[in-house]
C-alpha positions as CSV (number, residue, x, y, z in Angstrom):
1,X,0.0,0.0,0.0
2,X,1.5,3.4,-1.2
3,X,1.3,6.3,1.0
4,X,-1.0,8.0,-0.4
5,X,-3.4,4.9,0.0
6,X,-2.4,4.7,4.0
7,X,-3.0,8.3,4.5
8,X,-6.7,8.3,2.5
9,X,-7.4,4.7,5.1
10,X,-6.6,6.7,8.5
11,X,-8.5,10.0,7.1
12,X,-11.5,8.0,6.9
13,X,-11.2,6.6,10.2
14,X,-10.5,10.5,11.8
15,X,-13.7,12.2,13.4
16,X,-14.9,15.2,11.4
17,X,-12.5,17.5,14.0
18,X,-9.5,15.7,13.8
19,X,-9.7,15.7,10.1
20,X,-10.1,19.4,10.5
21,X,-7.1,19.2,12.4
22,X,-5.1,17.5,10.2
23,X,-5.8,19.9,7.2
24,X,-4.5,23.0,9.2
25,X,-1.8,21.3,10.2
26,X,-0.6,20.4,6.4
27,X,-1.5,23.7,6.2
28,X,1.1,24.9,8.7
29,X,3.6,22.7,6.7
30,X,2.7,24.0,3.7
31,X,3.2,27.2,4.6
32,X,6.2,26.6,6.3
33,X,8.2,25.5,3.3
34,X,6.9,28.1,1.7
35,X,8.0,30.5,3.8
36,X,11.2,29.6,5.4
37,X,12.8,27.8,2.1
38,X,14.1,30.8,0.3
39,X,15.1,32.5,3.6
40,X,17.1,29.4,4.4
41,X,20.3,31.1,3.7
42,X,19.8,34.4,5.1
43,X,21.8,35.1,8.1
44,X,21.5,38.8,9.9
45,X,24.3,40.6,10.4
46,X,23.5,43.2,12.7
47,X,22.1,42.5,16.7
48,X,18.8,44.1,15.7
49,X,18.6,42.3,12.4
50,X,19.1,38.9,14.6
51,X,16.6,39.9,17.7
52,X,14.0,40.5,14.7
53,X,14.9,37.5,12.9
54,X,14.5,35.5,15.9
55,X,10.6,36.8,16.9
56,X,10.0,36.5,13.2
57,X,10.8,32.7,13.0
58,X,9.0,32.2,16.9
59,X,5.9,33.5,15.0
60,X,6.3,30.8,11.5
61,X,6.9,28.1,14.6
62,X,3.8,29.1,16.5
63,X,1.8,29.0,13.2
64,X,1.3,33.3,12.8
65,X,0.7,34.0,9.4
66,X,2.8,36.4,7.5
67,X,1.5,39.3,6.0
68,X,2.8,39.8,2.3
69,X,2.9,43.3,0.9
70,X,-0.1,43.7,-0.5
71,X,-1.8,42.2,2.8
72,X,0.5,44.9,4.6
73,X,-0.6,47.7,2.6
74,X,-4.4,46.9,2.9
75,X,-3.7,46.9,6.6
76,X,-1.6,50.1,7.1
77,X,-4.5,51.3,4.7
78,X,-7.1,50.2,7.2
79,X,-5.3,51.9,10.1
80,X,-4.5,55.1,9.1
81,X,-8.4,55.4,7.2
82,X,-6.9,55.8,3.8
83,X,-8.1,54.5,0.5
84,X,-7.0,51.2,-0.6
85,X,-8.0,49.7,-3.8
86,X,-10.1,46.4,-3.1
């Protein structure tokens, strides 16, 4: 039996919450690799550059999503009571 086959069998057998559990958590993976492959290399240089590096990968861990920038925007937008194109 392939994986694929194994993971379909124990899905079925999963209450309706667990199975909701299971899709946010390959989710979380998802986005994790995502998120944290390109980076991968990145080292900071400076002490603030590492202190900010550090709370940004505690919020990946905990499962926090990032904003990209035109999330960011949208928000800032939403804020300061600007326009922002929808």
């Amino acid at each position: 039996m392939g994986k694929e086959e194994k993971l379909l069998e124990q899905w079925r057998e999963l209450t309706p919450e667990k199975q909701q559990k299971v899709l946010e958590f390959v989710e979380l993976l998802k986005y994790e690799s995502e998120t944290t492959t390109p980076e991968s290399d990145f080292a900071p240089k400076t002490p603030l550059a590492k202190k900010l590096w550090e709370i940004r990968q505690r919020a990946i861990t905990s499962g926090l999503q990032l904003l990209n920038e035109d999330e960011i925007e949208i928000e800032l937008a939403a804020r300061r009571g600007g326009f922002h194109e929808s």
